[in-house]
N, C-alpha and C positions, 0 to 999 in steps of 0.2 A: 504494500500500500504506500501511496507516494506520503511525503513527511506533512502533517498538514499545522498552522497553527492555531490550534483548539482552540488555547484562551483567545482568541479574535474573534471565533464564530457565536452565533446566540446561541442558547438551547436548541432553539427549533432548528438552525442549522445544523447542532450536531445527528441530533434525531436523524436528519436527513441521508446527513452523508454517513452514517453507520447503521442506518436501514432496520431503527430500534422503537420500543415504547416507552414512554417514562413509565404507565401504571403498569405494564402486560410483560415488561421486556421479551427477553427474546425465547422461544420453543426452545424443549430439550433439543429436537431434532435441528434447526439451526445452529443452536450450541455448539455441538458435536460438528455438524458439517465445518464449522469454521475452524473448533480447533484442530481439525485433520489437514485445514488450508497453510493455519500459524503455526500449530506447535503449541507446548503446553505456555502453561507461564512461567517458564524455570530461565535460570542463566545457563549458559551453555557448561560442561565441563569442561576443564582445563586438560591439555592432556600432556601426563606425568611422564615423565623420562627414567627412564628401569635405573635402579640404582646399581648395576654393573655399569651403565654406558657412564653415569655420573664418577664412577672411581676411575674408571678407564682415561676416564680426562682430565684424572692429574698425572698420566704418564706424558701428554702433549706438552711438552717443553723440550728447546731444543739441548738444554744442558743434561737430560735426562736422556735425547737420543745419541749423546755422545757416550753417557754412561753405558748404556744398551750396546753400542759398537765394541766398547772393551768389554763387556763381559764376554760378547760372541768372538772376540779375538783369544782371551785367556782359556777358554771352553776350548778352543779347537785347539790350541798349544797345548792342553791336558792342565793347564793351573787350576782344579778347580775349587779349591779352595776360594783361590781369588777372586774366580767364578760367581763362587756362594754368596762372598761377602760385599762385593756390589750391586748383585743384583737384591739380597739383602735392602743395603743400604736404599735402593732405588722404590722397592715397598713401603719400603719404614714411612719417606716420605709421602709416596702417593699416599698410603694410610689415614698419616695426620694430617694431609690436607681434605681427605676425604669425610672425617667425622668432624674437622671444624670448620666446615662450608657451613652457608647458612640451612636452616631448615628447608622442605620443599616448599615452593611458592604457595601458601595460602590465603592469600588475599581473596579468589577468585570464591573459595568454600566459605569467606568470614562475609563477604560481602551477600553469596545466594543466600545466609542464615538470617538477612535481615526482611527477605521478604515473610509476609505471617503466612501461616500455614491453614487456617481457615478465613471463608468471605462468604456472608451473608449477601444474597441475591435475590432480584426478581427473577422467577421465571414464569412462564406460563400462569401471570399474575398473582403466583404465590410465592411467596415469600421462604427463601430455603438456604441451609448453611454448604457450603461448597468446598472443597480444598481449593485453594488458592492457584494451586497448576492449571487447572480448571477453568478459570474464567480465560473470556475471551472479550475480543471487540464489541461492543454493543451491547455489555450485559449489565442490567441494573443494580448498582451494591448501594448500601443501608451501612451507616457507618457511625456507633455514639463512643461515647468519651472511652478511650483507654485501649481502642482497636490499630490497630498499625496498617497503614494504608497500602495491600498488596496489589494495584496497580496505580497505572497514571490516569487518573480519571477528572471530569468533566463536571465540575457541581451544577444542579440544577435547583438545587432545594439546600437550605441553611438556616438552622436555629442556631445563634450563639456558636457557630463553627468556631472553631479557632485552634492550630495544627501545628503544630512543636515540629520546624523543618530546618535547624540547628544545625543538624549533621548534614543538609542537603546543602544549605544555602550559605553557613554561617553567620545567619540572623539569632541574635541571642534571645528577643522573646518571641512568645506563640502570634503566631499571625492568622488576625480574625478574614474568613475564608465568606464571599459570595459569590453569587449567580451570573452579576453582569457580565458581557462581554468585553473586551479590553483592546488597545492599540497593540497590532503585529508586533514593533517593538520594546512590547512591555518583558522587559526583565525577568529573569525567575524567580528570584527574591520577592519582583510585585505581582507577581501572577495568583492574583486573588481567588480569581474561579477554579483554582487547579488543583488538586491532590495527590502526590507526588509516591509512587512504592517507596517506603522504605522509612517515611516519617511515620508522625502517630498523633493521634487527636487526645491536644489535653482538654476540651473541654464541647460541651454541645452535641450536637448529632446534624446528619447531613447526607445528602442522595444524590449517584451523582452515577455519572455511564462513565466504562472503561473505554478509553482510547489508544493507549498503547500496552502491549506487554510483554513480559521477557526481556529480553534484548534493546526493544525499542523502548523502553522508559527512560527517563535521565539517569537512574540507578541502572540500565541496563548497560547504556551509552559509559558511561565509570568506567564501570566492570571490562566494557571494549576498551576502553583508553588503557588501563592498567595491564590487561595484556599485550597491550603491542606498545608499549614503553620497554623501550630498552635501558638496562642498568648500566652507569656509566663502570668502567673499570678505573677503582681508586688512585688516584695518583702515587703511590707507592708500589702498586702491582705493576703500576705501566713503567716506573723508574727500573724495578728488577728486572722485567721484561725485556727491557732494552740491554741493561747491564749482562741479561743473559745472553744474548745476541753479541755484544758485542765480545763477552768472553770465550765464547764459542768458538768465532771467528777468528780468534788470538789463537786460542789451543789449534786447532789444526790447521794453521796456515802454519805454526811452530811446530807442529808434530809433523806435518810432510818435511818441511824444510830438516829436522834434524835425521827424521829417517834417509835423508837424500843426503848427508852429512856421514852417518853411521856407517853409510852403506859403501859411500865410494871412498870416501879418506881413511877408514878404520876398516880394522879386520872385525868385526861384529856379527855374527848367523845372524840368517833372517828372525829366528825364532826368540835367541836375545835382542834382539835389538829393538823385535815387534812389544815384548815385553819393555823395557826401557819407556817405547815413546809411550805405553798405555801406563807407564808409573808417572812419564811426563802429565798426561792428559788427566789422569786420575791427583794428581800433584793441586795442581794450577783451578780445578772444579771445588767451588767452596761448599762439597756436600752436605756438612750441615748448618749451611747458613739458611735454608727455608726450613727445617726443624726449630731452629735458633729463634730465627722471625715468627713463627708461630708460638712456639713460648712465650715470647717476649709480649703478644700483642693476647692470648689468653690469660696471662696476668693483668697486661691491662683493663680487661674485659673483669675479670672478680675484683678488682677495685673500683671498677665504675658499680658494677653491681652492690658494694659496700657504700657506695653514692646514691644510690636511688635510680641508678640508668640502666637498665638492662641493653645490651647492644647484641644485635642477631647476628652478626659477622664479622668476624676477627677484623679484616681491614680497616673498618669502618671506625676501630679504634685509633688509627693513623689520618685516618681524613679529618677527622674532627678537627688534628692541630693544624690542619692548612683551608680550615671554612675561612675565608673572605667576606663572605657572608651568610647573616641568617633572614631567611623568609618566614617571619611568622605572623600566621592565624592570629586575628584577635580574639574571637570569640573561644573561652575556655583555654587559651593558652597565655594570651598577654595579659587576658582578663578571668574573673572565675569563673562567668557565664552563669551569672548569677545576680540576680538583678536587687539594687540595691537601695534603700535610702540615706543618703546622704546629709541632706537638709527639708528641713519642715518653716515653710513660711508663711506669716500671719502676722496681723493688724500690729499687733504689740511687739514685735520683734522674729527676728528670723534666726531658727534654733538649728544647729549641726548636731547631726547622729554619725556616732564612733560606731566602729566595726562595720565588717564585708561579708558578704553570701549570707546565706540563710540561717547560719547558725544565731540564736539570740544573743549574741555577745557583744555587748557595747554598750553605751547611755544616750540621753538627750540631753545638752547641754544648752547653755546662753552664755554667749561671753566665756565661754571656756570653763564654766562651771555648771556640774552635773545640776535638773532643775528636779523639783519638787512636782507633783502632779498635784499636791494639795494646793499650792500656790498660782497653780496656773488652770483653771476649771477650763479655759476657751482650746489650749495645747489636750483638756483629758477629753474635751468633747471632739477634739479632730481624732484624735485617737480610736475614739470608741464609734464614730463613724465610718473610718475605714475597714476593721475588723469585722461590725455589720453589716458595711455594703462587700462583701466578699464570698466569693464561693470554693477556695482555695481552701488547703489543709498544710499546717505544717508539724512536719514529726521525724522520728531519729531513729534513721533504717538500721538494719542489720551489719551492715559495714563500717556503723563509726560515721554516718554523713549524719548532719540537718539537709531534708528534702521536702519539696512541697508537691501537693497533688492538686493540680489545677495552675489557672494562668501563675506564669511566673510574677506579672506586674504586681497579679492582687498575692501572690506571695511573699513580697516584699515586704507588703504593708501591715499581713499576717508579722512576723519577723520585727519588725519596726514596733510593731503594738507591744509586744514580749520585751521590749528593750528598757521599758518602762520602770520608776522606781516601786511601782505598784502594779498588780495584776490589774486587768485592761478588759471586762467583762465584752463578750457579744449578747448583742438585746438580740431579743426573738421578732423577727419579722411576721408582722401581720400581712403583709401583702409587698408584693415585687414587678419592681419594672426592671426584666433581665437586660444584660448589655447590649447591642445590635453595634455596629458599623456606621448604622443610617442615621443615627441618633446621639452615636460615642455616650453616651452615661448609663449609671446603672441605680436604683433609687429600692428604698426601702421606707415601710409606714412604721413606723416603731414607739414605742412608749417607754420616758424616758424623764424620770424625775418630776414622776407625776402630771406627765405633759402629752399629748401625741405628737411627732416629729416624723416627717419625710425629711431620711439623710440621701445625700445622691452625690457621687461622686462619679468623676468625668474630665472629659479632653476640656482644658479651662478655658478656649472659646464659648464653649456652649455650657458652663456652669455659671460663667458671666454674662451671659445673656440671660439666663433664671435669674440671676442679682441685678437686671439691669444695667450693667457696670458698662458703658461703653466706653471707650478710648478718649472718647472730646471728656467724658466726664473725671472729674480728678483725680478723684479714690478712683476710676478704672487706669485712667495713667499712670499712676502710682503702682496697680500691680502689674502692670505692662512692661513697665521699668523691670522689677522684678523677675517677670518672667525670660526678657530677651536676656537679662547677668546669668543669669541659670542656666538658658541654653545652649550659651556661649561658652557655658564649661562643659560639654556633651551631657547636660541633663534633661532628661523626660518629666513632665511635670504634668502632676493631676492633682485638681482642682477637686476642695470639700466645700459641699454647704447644706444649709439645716434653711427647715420652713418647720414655723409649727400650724398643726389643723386641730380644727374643733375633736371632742371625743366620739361625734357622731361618726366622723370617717370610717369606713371599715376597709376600703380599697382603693387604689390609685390607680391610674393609668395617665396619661402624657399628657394631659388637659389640666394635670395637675403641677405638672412642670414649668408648664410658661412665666411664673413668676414668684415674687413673694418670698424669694429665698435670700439667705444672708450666708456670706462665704464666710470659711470657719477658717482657710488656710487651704496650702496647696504643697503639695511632696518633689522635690526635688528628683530622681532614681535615678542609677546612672549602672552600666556594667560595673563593677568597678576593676581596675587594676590592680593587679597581687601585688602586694606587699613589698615582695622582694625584686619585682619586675626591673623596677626604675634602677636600684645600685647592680644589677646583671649588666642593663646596659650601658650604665659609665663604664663597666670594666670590660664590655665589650668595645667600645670605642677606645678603652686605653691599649686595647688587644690587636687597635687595628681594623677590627669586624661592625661592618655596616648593620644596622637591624632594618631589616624593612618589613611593612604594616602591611599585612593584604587581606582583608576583611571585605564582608558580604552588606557590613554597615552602609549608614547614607555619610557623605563626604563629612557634613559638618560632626555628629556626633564622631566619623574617625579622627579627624586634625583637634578635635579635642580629647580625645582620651592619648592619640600621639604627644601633643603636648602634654600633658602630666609625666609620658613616661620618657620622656627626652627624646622622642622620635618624631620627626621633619619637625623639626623648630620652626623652620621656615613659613610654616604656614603651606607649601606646596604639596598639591594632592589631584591626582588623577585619579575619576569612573572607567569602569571595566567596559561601560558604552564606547568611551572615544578610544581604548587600549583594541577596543576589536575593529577601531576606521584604520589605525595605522599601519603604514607599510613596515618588512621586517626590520629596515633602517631606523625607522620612526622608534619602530615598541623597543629594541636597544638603547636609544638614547634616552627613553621615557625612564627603562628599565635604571640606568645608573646617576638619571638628574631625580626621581622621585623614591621620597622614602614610605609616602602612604598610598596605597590604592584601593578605593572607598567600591561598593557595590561590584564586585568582581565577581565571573562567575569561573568552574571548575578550571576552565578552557584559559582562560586568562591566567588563573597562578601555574599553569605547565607553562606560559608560554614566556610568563616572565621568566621562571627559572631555568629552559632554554637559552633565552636572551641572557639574563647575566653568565651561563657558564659561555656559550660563542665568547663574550669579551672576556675570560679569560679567571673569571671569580670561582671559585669552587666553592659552592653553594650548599647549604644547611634549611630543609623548608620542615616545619614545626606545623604540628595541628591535631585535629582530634575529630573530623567528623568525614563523613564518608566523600566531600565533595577534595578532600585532601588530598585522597589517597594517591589518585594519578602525580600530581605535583611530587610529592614524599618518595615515589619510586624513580622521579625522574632524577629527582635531584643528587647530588654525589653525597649527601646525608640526609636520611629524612627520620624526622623528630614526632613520634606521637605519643601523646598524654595517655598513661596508662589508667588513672581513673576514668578519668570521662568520656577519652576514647572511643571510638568503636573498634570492633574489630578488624572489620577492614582497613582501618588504618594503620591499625598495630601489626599487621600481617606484609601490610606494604614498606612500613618504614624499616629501617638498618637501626635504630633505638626506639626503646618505650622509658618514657619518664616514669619511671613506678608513684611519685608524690605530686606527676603535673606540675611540679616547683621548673620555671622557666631558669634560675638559680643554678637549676641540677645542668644545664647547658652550657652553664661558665666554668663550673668543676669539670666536663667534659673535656672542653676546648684545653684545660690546664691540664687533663690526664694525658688527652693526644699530644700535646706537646712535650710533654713526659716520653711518651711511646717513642717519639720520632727521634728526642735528642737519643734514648738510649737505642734506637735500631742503628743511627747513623755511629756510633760509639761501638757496635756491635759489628758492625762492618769493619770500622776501622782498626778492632779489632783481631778478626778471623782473617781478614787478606794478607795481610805481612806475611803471615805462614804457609799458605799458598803459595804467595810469590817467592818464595825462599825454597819449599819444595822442588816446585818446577823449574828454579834457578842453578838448585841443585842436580836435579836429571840432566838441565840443558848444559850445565859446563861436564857433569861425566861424559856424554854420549860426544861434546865437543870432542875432548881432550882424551878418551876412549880410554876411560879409569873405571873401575867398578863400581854400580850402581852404589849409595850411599841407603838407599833405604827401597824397601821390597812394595809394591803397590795395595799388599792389606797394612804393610806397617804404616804409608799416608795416609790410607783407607782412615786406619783408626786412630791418627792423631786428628784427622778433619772430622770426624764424625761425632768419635765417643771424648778425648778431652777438650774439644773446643766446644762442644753443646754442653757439658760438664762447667767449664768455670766461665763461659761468655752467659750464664744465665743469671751471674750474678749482676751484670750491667742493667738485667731487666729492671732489679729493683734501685735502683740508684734515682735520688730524687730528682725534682723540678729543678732544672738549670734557674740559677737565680737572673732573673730580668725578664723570664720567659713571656709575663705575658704582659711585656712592657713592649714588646717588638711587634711589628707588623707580622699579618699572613707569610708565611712564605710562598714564590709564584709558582704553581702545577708545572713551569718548565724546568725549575731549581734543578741543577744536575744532583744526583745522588754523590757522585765525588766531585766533590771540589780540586779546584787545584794543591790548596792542600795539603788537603788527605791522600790523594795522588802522591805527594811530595812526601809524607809520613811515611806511605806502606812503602813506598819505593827504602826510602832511607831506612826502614825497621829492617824488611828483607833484606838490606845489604848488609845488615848486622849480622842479623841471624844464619846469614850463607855463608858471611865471610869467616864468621867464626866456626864455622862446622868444617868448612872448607881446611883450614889451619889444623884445625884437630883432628884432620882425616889424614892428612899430610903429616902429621908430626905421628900418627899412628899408627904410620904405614911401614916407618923403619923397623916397628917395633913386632914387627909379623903379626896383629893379634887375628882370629879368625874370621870371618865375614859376620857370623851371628853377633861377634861383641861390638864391632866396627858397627854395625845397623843399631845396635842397641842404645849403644853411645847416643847415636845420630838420632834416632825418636826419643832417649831422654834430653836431649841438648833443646831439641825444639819445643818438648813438653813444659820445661823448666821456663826456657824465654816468655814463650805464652802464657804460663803463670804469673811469672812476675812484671810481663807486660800489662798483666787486666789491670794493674794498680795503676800504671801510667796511664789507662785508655781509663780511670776512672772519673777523671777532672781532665777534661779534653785537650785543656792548654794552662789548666793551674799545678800546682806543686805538688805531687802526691801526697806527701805527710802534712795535711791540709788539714782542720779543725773537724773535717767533717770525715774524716779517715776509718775512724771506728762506727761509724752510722749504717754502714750497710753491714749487717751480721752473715747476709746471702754468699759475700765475697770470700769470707774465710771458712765457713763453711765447705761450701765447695770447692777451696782449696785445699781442706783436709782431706775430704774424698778423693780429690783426681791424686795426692801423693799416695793415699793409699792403695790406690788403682794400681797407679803406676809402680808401685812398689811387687805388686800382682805380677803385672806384667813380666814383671825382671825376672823373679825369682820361683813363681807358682811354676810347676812342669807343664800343665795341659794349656799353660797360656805362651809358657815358650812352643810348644809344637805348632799350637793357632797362629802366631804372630812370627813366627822364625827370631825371639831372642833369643838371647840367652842370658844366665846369670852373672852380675858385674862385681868383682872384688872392689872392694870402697875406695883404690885410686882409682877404677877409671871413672868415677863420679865427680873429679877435679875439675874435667873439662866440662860437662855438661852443667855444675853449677858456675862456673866462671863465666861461661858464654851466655848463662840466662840474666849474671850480674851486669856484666858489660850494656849488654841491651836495656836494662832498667836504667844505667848512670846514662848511657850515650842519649836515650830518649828525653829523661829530665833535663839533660843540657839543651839540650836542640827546645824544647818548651822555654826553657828560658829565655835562647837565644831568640827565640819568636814572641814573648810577648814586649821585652827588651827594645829590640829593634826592628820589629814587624808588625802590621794588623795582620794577624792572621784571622783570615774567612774561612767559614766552615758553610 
């Protein structure tokens, strides 16, 4: 069926064109014929990828198909030992990359859970309950308070509608729902006639025909968006990606070259010499450095969790320190999505209410001092007016919330009555005039200190019209004044007033309205902003990181609730109407000149966070309701509130806030940049020894001397002591400044020059010392097993005593904070006792080809591990001395 826009057409047009009745709806028998045309009303399922094919592609790296080529080298040589122990090694990591991937995609399952599962229908003009798959185009549903709307449907009929579509639109309160027809380009946010799958009626009841479903609902439309988002690859993955590529490209243009070396200037068998370049290859591949990197970034991941941040994807703990910026939601994220009172104003003075959301926690104050409800009778009659004109509940669920049942606005005022220094009675209404749209107020007939009273509260145009109060006249210009200071701070205001009637009255209706009343006072309500919002984002600006406002709000109430929380000062604020006229030039430059953008819909926050990652930002989008979710997947971080959430948002995002504290984002951003100093420390690290290994192959196979170490002996100083004591770096604290400095840029090279310039000078420690010691060894005849042994203690030893110099990147090792990490000695107890293993256990010399060392030849292997600690704390010195050194 071609797309049509419903909320444009009448009634009777829709009738028309879905070939329906309002009282009769439609025959089973057309039922049925149509859903055999559409399909049920389900979202489609996703479909799941076998968890072999998902392990299988963590063998897809090219440093892993270099490992694979020496295993199949050493296999046909007969090594198989050596055989075992890389291809070993080559599991180990597909493994742990394969169980700390994220979960499988369920966004698609959290989102179908939000359609209900039954729908009350007309059919063959009676009236019958249906499972929701069930309905189809043109089928009559009946819809009261507390039912969850399982399609997109067409109102035709409305009492008191009014429909909580929060999670659709990001409009914070319920939106009163009618009949009329509307302008093509009315918004979704104003699309009054409509009823949307997936929201829910908090109040009234309403009739209305299905027009879309399945698929083609705004919920359906998501659900399409969120599958064909593609996930950006973390800027960390894409950094080692490249570093793998280009390591690759080093080892065997160097392993041909030396094989062509081996073969024609040296007497070398093919069979040696094939071994040799696969010790070179196997030397130079930093095998445990993606074991290493995943360690490092799973700690990260249970200290955020000791944060309140649960994060679904290891990376995603490394992107966080390079957000640029954050996209956030305001409703429920910047805000509590919980509607508030603020301020109470009347004749005699204008009184502030402390505390936020629902919970009763706060006072009424004058002048900053808590008031008396004895002293003020005019402040206990506004009171006890609003709690009677109300048809809200509030109370204190099973999880620890204050929650209301019914409109949020009149929940407020519920809320507000409790805040009281004295309990706040509701009178019993004798008779009601319910709220309408058409009319905006709601009135009760009440008896009230011996009096009868019609209270009626309302939109305070039309309560000052019952008070007469026009604008020309004084006392109305005086609260007009009032009203515009109010709503200049994003506040909603509604209007109280009282009429007294004889005791004959027994019932009211609208004829009772027109005049005669006298204003009691009027409510300030506003979303309000957490608490901790505002100090997150000075310290996101000290961080560097933009906050931007993308809300379902109208312009004015967003640039005022931005200004409170220090977001577009400026006052500058673009509609999601003109963000959808501009070209893709246009919406880039909208995207990095504006910090607010008011009335947005789904389609516009994808397309902002798009647009800032094109210019180069690495992006953070924050939210909580289902209109998020596409944006949250797009983005290189996406942030959803785990209370108030829905699921599908939490299924889409890479973190869930466990406490919805906006706060818990700033601790993130300070964990990531934790993660990142200590991966790059982690690197700078493990390569020295690398490059020292295959520096070592490349001058034997040069100078046609005998290997200095066997390819399980680098096997296992690259695997089992380097993953051993580089785990201590994990825990090593927040560089001090850390989050005084800018973003770093998505093209940042992972080495610097450098650290280039370290690992080159470590390696030429660590070779040239091993180099001397093999030379001084040689006179001495010792055997090849003790010569190897030497050679894997020598380098074992240097890389111990190097993690202390890579612990303060360019400060003094014996620095104040020296004993702070207890991780570092630790695991340097273990790897000597490893290594003590090694030496001297018998089934570890046959594994490894030692053998056992008499305590002189342990002279050289600690000297050379010495040397490398002093020669490195020099060159640190010599660099902070007389160099900026850039990392």
């Amino acid at each position: 069926m071609q797309k049509t826009a419903w909320h444009q057409l009448t009634v009777q047009e829709v009738f028309e064109a879905l070939q329906t009745d309002e009282t009769i709806g439609l025959t089973e028998e057309e039922a049925e014929k149509r859903s055999k045309q559409s399909g049920l009303n389900v979202l489609p399922e996703p479909k799941k990828e076998p968890a072999i094919l998902r392990f299988l592609k963590h063998f897809n790296d090219v440093l892993i198909y270099v490992l694979m080529g020496a295993a199949v080298i050493t296999f046909l040589l007969g090594h198989y030992i050596d055989t075992s122990v890389i291809i070993l090694v080559i599991v180990i990591n597909a493994t742990i990359g394969f169980f700390q991937e994220s979960k499988a995609e369920k966004a698609l399952e959290g989102i179908r859970e939000m359609l209900s599962l039954k729908a009350t229908v007309v059919r063959n003009g009676t009236r019958t309950a249906i499972r929701s798959a069930e309905l189809v185009s043109g089928d009559i549903v009946v819809l009261s308070a507390g039912d969850k709307v399982p399609a997109d449907i067409r109102i035709f009929e409305a009492v008191n509608l009014n429909v909580e579509e929060s999670s659709l639109t990001g409009e914070s309160e319920s939106i009163e729902k009618s009949s009329r027809a509307l302008l093509k380009d009315t918004v979704l946010a104003d699309r009054w006639n409509m009823l949307y799958a997936g929201t829910s009626i908090s109040s009234g009841s309403g009739i209305g025909v299905v027009v879309e479903i399945g698929n083609n609902t705004e919920l359906g439309k998501i659900n399409a968006s969120i599958s064909e988002v593609d996930q950006l690859q973390t800027p960390l993955l894409r950094q080692i990606s490249e570093f793998g590529k280009v390591i690759s490209a080093i080892i065997l243009i160097s392993a041909a070259m030396m094989f062509f070396i081996g073969y024609i200037f040296h007497d070398y068998g093919t069979a040696e010499l094939l071994l040799s370049i696969i010790g070179l290859t196997v030397a130079a591949i930093p095998e445990g450095l993606p074991a290493v990197l995943s360690i490092i970034l799973a700690i990260g991941v249970q200290r955020m969790a000791g944060e309140n941040a649960i994060v679904r994807s290891l990376p995603s703990v490394e992107t966080l320190g390079a957000v640029s910026v954050i996209c956030s939601d305001k409703t429920g994220t910047l805000t509590k999505n919980e509607m508030t009172v603020t301020s109470i104003l009347m004749r005699d003075g204008d009184f502030e209410v402390t505390g936020t959301g629902y919970a009763p926690e706060g006072a009424i104050s004058l002048n900053q001092k808590e008031v008396r409800l004895t002293e003020f009778p005019l402040l206990k009659r506004f009171l006890v007016c609003v709690k009677t004109v109300n048809e809200a509940d509030l109370r204190y669920n099973k999880q620890g919330h204050w929650v209301i049942s019914g409109d949020a606005t009149e929940g407020c005022l519920i809320t507000l009555a409790e805040k009281a220094d004295e309990r706040v009675g509701k009178l019993e209404s004798q008779s009601k005039i319910p709220f309408d749209s058409s009319y905006k107020y709601m009135a009760s007939l009440v008896e009230m200190e011996g009096q009868k009273v019609i209270f009626v509260k309302g939109a305070p145009e039309q309560i000052f019209k019952m008070a007469n109060l026009e604008t020309a006249n004084h006392q109305g210009a005086i609260w007009q004044k009032k009203i515009q200071e109010h709503a200049k701070k994003g506040e909603r205001l509604i209007a109280a007033a009282a009429k007294p009637v004889d005791f004959s009255v027994k019932s009211i209706d609208h004829s009772d309205m027109e005049s005669g009343f006298e204003i009691i006072g009027l409510a300030g309500i506003i979303d309000p902003p957490r608490e901790e919002v505002i100090d997150s984002i000075r310290q996101c600006k000290e961080a560097g990181i933009r906050v931007k406002m993308i809300t379902g709000d109208h312009k004015d109430t967003a640039v005022a609730i931005g200004a409170k929380m220090g977001i577009g000062s400026d006052g500058l604020v673009v509609e999601g109407k003109d963000l959808d006229r501009m070209s893709k030039e246009e919406l880039s430059e909208a995207a990095l000149k504006y910090d607010i953008f008011a009335r947005t819909s789904p389609d516009n926050k994808f397309h902002l966070v798009q647009a800032l990652q094109a210019e180069g930002h690495i992006c953070a989008m924050t939210g909580d309701g289902v209109n998020d979710a596409p944006a949250l997947k797009r983005a290189d971080i996406g942030v959803a509130m785990g209370i108030k959430g829905t699921e599908v948002t939490k299924e889409a995002a890479d973190m869930v806030l466990v406490d919805d504290n906006f706060n818990t984002i700033v601790k993130a951003v300070k964990e990531g940049r934790r993660v990142y100093d200590n991966l790059k420390k982690t690197i700078l690290f493990i390569l020295p020894t690398n490059v020292a290994e295959g520096f070592l192959i490349f001058v034997s196979i040069l100078f046609g001397t005998v290997m200095p170490l066997t390819p399980v002996q680098i096997l296992w100083v690259n695997m089992i002591s380097a993953v051993t004591i580089s785990m201590a770096i994990a825990f090593e604290k927040l560089e001090p400044g850390a989050m005084k400095r800018p973003p770093r840029r998505p093209d940042t090279k992972l080495l610097s020059r450098y650290y280039l310039f370290r690992i080159a000078f470590v390696s030429a420690v660590i070779c040239g010392g091993i180099l001397a010691m093999l030379e001084e060894a040689k006179d001495m005849n010792y055997n090849a097993a003790i010569l190897h042994t030497m050679a894997l203690q020598a380098l074992v030893i240097s890389q111990l005593l190097y993690l202390f110099n890579c612990r303060s990147e360019k400060g003094f090792a014996f620095n104040r904070e020296f004993f702070s990490n207890k991780a570092a000695f630790l695991v340097s107890g273990i790897l000597i006792a490893v290594q003590l293993a090694v030496t001297y256990v018998p089934f570890m010399n046959i594994l490894l080809g030692t053998a056992p060392l008499a305590l002189e030849y342990w002279v050289w292997p600690l000297a050379i591990g010495l040397i490398v600690f002093v020669m490195v704390e020099l060159e640190k010195w010599v660099a902070r001395k007389f160099f900026t050194a850039k990392s």
